[in-house]
C-alpha atoms as an extended CHARMM CRD file, in Angstrom:
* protein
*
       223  EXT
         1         1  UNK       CA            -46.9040000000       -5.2380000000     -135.4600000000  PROA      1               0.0000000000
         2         2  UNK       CA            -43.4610000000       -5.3710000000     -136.7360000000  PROA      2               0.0000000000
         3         3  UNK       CA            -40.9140000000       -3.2190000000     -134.8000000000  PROA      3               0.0000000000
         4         4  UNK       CA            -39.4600000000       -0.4200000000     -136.0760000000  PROA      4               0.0000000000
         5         5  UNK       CA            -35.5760000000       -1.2800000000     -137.2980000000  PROA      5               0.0000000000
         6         6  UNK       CA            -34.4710000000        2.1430000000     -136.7260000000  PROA      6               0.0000000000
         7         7  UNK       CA            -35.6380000000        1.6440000000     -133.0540000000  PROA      7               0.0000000000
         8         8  UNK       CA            -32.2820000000        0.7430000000     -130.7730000000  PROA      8               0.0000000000
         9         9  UNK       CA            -32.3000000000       -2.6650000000     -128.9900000000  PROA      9               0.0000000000
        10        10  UNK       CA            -32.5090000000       -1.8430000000     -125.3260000000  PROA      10              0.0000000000
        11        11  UNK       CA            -30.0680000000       -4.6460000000     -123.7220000000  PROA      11              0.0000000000
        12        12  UNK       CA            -30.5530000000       -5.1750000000     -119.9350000000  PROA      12              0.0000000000
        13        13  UNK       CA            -27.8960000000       -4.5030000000     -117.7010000000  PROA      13              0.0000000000
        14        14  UNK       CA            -26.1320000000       -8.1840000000     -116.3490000000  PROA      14              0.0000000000
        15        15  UNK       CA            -27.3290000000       -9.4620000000     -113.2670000000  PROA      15              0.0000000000
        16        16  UNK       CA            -25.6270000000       -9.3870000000     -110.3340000000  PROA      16              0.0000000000
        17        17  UNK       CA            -23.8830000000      -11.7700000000     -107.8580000000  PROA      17              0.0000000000
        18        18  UNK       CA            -26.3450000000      -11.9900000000     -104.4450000000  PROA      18              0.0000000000
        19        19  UNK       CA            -24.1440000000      -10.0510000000     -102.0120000000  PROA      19              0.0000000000
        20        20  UNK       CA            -23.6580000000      -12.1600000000      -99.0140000000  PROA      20              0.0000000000
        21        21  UNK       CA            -22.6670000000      -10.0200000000      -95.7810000000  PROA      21              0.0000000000
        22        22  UNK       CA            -19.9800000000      -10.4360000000      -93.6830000000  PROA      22              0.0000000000
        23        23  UNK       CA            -20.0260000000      -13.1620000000      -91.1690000000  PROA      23              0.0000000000
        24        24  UNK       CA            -19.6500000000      -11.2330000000      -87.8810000000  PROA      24              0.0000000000
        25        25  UNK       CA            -16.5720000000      -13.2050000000      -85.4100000000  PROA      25              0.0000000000
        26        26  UNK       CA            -18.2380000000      -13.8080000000      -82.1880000000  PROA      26              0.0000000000
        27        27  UNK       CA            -16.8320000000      -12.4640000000      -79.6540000000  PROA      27              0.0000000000
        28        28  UNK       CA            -15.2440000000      -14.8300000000      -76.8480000000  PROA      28              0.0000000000
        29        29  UNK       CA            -17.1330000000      -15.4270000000      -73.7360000000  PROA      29              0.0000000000
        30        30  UNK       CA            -14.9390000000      -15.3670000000      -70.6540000000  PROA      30              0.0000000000
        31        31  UNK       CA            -16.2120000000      -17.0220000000      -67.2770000000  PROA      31              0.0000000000
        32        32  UNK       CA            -16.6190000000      -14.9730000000      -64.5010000000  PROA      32              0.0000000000
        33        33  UNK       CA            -14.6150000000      -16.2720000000      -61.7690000000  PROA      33              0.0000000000
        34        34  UNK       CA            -16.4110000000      -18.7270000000      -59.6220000000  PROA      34              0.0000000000
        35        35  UNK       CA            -16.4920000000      -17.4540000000      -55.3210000000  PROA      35              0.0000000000
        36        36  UNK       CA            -13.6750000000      -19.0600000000      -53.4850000000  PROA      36              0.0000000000
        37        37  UNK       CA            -14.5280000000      -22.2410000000      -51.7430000000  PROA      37              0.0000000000
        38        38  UNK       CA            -15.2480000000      -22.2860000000      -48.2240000000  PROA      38              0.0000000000
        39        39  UNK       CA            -13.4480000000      -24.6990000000      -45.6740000000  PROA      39              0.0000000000
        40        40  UNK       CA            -16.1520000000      -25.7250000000      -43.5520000000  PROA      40              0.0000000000
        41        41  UNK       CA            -13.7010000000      -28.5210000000      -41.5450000000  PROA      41              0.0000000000
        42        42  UNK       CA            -10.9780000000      -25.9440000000      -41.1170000000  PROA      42              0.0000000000
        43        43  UNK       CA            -13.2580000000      -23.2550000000      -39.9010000000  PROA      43              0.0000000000
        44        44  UNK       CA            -14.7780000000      -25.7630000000      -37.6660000000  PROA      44              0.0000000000
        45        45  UNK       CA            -11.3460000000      -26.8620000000      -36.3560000000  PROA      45              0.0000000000
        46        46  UNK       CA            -10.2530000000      -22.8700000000      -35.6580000000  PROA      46              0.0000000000
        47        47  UNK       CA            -13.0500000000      -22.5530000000      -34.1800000000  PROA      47              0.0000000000
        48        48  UNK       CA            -12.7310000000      -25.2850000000      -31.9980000000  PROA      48              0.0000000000
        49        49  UNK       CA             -9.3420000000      -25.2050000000      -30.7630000000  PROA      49              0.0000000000
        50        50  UNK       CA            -10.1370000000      -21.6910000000      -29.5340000000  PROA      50              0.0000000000
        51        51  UNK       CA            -12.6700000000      -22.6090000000      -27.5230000000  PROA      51              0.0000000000
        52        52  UNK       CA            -10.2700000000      -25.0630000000      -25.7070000000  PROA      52              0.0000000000
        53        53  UNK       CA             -8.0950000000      -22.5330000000      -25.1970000000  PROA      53              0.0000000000
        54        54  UNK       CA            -10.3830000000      -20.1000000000      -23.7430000000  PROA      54              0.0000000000
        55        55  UNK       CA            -11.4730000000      -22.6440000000      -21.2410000000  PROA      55              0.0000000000
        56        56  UNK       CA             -8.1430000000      -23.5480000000      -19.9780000000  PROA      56              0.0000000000
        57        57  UNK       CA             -6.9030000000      -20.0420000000      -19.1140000000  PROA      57              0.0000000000
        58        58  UNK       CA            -10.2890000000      -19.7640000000      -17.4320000000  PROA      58              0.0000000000
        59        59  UNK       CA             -9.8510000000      -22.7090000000      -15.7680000000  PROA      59              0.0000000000
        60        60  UNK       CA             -5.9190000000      -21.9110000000      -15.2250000000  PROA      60              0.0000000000
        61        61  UNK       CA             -7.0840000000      -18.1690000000      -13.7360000000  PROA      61              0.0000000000
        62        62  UNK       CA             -9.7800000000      -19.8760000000      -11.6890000000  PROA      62              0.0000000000
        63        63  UNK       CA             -6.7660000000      -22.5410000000      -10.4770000000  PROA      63              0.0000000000
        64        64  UNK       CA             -4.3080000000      -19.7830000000       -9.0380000000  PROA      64              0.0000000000
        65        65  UNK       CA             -1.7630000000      -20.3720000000      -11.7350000000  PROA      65              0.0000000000
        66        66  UNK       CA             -1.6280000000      -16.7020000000      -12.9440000000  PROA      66              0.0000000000
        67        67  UNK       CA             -2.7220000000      -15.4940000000       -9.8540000000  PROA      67              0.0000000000
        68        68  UNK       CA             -0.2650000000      -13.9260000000       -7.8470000000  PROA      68              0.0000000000
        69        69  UNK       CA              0.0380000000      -14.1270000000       -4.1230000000  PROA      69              0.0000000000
        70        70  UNK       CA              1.8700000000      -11.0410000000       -3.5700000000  PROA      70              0.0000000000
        71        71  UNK       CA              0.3750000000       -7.6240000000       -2.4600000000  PROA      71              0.0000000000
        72        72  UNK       CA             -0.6630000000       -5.3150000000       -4.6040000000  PROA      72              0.0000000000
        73        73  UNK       CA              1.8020000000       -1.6770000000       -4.1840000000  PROA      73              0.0000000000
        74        74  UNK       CA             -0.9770000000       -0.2650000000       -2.1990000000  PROA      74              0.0000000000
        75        75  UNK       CA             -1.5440000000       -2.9310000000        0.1330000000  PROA      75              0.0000000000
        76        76  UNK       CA              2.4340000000       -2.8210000000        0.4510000000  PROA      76              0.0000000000
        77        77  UNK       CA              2.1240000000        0.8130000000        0.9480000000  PROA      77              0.0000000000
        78        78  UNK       CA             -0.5500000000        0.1130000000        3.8690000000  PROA      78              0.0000000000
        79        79  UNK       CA              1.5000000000       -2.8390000000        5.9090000000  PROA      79              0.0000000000
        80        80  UNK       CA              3.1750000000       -1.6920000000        9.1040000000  PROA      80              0.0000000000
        81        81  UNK       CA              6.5040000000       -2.2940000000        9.4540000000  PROA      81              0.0000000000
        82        82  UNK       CA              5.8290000000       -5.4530000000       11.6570000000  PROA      82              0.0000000000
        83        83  UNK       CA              3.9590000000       -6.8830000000        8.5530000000  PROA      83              0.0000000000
        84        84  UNK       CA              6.9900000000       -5.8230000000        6.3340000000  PROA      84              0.0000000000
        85        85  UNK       CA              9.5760000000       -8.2440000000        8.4350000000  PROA      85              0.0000000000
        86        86  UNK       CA              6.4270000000      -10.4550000000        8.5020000000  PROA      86              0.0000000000
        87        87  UNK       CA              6.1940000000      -10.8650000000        4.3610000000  PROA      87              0.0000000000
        88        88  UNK       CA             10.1210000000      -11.1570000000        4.8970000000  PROA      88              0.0000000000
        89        89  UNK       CA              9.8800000000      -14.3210000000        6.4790000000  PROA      89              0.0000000000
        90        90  UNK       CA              7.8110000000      -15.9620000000        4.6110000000  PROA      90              0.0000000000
        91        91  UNK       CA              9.4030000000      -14.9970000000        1.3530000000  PROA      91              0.0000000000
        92        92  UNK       CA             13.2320000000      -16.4970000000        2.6720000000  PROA      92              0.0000000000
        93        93  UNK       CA             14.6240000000      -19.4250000000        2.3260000000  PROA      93              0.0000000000
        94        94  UNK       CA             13.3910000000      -22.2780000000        4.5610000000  PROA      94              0.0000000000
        95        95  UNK       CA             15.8330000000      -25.5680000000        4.0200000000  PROA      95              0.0000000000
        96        96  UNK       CA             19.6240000000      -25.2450000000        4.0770000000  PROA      96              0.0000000000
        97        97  UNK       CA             21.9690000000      -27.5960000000        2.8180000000  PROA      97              0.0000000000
        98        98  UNK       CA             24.7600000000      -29.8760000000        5.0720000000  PROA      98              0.0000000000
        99        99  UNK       CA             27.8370000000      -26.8690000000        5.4940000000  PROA      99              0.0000000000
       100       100  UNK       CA             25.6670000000      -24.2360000000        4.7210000000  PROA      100             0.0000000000
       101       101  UNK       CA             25.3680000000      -21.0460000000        7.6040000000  PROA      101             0.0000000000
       102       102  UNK       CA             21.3560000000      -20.8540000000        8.2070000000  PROA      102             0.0000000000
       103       103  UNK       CA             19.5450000000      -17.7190000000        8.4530000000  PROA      103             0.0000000000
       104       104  UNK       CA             16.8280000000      -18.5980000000       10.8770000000  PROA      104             0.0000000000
       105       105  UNK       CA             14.3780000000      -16.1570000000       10.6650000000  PROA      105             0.0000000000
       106       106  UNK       CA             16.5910000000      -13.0650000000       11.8840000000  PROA      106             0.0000000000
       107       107  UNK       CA             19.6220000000      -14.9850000000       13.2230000000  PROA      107             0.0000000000
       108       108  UNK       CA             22.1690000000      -17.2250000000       11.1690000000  PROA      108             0.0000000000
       109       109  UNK       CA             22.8230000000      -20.5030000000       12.5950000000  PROA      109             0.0000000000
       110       110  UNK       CA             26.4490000000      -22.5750000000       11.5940000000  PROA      110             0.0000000000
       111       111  UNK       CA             27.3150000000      -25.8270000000       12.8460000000  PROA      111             0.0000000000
       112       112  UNK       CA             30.2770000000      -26.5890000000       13.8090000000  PROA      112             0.0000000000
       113       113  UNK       CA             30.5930000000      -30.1480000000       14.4820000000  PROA      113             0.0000000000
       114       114  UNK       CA             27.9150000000      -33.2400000000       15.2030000000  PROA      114             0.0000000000
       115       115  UNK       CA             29.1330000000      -35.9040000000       17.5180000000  PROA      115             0.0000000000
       116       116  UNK       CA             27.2450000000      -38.4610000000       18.7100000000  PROA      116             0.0000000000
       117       117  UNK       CA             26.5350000000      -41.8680000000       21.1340000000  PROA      117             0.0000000000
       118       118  UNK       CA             26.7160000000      -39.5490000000       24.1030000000  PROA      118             0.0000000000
       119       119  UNK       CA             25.0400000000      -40.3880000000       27.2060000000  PROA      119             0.0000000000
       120       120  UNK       CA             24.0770000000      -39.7760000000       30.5770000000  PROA      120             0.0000000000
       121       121  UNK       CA             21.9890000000      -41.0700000000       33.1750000000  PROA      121             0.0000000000
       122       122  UNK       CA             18.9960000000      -40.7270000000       32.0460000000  PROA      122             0.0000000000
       123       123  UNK       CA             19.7230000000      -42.5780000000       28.6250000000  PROA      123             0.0000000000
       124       124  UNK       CA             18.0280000000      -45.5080000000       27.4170000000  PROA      124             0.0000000000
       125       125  UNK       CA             19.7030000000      -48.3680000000       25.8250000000  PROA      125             0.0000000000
       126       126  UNK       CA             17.8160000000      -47.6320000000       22.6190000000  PROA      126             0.0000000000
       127       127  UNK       CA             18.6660000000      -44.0290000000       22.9270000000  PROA      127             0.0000000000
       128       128  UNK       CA             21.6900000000      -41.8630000000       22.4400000000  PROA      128             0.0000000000
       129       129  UNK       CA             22.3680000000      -38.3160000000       22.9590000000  PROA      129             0.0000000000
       130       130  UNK       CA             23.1930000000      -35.8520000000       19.4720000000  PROA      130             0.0000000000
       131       131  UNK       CA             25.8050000000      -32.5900000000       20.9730000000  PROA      131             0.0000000000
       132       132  UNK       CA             25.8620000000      -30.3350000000       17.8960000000  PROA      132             0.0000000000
       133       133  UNK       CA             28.4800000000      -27.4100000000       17.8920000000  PROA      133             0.0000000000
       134       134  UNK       CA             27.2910000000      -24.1870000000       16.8400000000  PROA      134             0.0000000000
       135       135  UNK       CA             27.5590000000      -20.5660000000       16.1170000000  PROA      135             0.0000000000
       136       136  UNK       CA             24.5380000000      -18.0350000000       16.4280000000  PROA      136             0.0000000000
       137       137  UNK       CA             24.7680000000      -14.7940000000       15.1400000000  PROA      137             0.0000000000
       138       138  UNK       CA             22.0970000000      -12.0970000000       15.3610000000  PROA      138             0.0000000000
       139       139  UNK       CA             22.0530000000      -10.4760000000       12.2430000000  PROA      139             0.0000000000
       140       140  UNK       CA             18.8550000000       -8.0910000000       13.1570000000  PROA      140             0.0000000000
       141       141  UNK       CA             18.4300000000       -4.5710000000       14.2040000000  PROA      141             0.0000000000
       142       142  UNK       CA             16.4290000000       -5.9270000000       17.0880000000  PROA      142             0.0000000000
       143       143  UNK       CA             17.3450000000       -8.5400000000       20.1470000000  PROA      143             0.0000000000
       144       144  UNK       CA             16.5980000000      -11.8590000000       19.8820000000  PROA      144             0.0000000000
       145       145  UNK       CA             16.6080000000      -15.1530000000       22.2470000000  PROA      145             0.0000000000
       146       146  UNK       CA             16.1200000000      -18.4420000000       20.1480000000  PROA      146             0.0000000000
       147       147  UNK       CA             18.8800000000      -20.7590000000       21.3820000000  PROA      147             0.0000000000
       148       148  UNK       CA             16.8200000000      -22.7720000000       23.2090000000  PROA      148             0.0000000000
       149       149  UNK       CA             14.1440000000      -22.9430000000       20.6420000000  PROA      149             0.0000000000
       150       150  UNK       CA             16.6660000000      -24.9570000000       18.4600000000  PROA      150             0.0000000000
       151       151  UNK       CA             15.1760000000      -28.2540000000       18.0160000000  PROA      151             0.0000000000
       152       152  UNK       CA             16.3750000000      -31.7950000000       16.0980000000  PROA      152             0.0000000000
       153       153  UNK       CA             14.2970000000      -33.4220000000       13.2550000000  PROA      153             0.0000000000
       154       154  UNK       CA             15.3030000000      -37.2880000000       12.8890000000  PROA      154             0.0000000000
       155       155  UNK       CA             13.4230000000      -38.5040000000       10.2340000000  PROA      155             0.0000000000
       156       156  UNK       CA             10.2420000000      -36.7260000000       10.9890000000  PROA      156             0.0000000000
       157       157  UNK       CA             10.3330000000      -36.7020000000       14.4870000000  PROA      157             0.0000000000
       158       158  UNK       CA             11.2920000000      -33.3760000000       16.2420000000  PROA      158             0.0000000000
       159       159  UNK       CA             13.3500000000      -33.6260000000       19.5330000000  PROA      159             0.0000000000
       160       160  UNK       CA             13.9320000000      -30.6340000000       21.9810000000  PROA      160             0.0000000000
       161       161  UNK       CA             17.3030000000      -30.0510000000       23.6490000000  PROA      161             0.0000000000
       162       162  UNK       CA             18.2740000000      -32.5720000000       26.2230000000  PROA      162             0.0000000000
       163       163  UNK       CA             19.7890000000      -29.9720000000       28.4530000000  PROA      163             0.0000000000
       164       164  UNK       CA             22.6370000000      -32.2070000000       28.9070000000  PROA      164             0.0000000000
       165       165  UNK       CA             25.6910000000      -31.0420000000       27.1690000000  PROA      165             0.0000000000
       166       166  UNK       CA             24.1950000000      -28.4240000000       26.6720000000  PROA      166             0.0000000000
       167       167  UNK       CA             26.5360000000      -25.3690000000       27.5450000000  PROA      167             0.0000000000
       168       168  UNK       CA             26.3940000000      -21.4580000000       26.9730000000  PROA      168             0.0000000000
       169       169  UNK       CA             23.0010000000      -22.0690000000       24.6310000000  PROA      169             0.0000000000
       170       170  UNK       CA             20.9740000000      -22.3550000000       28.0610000000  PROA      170             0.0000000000
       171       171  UNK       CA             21.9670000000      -18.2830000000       28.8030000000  PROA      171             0.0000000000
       172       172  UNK       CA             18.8740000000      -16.7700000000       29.1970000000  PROA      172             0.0000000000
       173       173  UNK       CA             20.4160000000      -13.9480000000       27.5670000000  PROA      173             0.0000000000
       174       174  UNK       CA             19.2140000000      -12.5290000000       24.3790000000  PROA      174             0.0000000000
       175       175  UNK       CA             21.7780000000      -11.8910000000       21.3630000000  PROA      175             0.0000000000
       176       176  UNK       CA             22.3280000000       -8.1450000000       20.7050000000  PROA      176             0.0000000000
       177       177  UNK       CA             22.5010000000       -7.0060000000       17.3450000000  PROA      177             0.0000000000
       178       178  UNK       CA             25.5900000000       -7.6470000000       15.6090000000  PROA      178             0.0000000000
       179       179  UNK       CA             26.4880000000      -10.1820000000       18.6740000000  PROA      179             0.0000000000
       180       180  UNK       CA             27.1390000000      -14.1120000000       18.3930000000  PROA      180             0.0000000000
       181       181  UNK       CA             27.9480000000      -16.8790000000       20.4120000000  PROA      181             0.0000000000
       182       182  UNK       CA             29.6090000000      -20.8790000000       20.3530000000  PROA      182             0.0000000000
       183       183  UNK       CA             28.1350000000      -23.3960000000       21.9710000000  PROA      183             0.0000000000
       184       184  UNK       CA             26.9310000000      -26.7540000000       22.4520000000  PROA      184             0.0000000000
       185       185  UNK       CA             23.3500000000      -28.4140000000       22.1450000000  PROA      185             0.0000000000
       186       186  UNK       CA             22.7130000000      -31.6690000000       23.1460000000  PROA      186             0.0000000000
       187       187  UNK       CA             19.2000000000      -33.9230000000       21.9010000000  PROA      187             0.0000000000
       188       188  UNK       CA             18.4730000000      -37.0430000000       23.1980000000  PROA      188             0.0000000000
       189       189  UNK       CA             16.8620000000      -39.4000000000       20.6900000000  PROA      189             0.0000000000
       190       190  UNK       CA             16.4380000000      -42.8620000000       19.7880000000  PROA      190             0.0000000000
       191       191  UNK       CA             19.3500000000      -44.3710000000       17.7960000000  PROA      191             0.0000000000
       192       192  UNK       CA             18.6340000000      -43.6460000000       14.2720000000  PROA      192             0.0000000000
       193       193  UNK       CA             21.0860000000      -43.7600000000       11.2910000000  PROA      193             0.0000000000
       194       194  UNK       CA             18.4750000000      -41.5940000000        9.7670000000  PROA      194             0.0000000000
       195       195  UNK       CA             19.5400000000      -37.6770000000        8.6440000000  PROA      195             0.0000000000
       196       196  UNK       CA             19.0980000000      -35.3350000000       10.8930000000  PROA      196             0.0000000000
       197       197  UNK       CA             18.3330000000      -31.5630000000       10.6870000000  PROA      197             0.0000000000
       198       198  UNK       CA             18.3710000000      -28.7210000000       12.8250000000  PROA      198             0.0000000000
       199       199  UNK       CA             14.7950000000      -26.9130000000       13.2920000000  PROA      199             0.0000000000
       200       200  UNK       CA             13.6910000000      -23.2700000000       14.4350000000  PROA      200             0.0000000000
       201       201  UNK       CA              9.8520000000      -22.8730000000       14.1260000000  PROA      201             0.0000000000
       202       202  UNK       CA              8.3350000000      -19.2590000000       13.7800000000  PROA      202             0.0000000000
       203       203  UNK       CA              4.4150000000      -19.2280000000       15.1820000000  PROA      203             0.0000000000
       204       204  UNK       CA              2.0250000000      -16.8330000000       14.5530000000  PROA      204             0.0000000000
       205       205  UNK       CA              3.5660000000      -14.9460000000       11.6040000000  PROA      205             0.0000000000
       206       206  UNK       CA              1.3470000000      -12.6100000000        9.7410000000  PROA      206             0.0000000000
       207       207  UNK       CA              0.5270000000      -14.2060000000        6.8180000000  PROA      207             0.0000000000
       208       208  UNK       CA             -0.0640000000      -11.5530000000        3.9330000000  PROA      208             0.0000000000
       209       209  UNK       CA             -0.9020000000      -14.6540000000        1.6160000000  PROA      209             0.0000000000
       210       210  UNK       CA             -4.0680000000      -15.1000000000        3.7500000000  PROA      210             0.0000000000
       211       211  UNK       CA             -4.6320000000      -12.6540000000        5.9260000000  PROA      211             0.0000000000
       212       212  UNK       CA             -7.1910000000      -14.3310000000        8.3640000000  PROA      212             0.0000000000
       213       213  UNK       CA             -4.5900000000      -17.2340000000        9.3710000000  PROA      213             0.0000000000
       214       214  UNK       CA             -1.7350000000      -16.6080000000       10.9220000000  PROA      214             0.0000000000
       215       215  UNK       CA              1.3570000000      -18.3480000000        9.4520000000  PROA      215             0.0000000000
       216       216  UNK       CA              3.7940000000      -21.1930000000       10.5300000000  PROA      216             0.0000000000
       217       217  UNK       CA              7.4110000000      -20.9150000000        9.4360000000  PROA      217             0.0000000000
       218       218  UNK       CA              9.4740000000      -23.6710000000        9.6330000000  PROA      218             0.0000000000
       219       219  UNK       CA             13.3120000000      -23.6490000000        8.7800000000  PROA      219             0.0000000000
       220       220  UNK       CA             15.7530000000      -26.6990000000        8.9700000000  PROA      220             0.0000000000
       221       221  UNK       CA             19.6000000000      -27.0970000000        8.3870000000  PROA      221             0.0000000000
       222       222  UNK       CA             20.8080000000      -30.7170000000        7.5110000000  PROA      222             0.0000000000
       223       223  UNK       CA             23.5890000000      -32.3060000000        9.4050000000  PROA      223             0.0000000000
């Protein structure tokens, strides 16, 4: 049937565009940090060298070379005054120079002069006699006799006095404190250009270093 022309024409809207949504940015991606990288070698190395270490001061200790040989301040405390002097001795100086005055043990010891191709009858044709000037001096609170204790080392051998030429040392006499004395000393030896050295010898000396032996001092003076 024929529409109506009266009726209005009913026109359909226009069609629209698709609407395409927004792209969305992504967002960036940061790496997470990576763990620092251990040094196995260097570790190893540290580790290593203080080992060594450990075991030389250990061995070191063990050795004596950070040990100490002196008393501790209450064995010092506890040492009579015998063992005082003792430690005394054994701390001084043992081996004098040529010109230098001596201290021998409690007593300094200067010589004078050193002559020598003396004899007498008793001497050998490979032997000569040694007179040696000197001047004692006790320098202790206490007495002393050593004169005749004075020996001669010529290259490693040790002579005793002669007893020729030898003049006021053979007083039998001790030195008083503060007291000294010149005299003469005469060693017979066997001729020797060798050098020569004076020698007093301390035996028996407490020994706080080792407490069980007894010590042997020893002190020379060159010529």
């Amino acid at each position: 049937m024929d529409q109506d022309q009266n009726t209005p024409q009913v026109t359909p809207p226009p069609a629209q565009a698709p609407i395409t949504p927004p792209t969305a940015t992504p967002a960036p991606i940061t790496p997470a940090p990576l763990p620092p990288k251990s040094n196995k070698k260097l570790s190893l190395i540290i580790a290593g060298v203080s080992v060594l270490v450990g075991i030389g001061f250990t061995i070191l200790t063990f050795s004596g070379v950070f040990s100490s040989d002196k008393p501790t301040v209450s064995e010092e405390v506890n040492e009579s005054p015998s063992q005082v002097r003792a430690r005394a001795l054994i701390d001084s100086k043992k081996d004098f120079a040529q010109g230098e005055t001596a201290r021998f043990a409690y007593v300094d010891v200067k010589v004078n002069s050193v002559a020598d191709n003396y004899t007498d009858a008793k001497t050998k044709d490979t032997e000569e006699i040694i007179v040696v000037n000197v001047t004692i001096t006790n320098k202790d609170a206490n007495s002393h006799y050593m004169q005749s204790d004075l020996k001669l080392k010529v290259n490693g051998t040790v002579y005793g006095q002669a007893g020729t030429y030898t003049d006021a040392l053979k007083s039998d006499r001790a030195l008083q404190p503060g007291e000294s004395f010149t005299g003469t000393i005469g060693f017979r030896i066997k001729k020797s250009d060798a050098l020569m050295a004076l020698q007093y010898t301390e035996e028996d000396v407490y020994n706080y270093k080792n407490k069980e032996n007894a010590a042997r001092l020893v002190w020379t003076l060159k010529l």
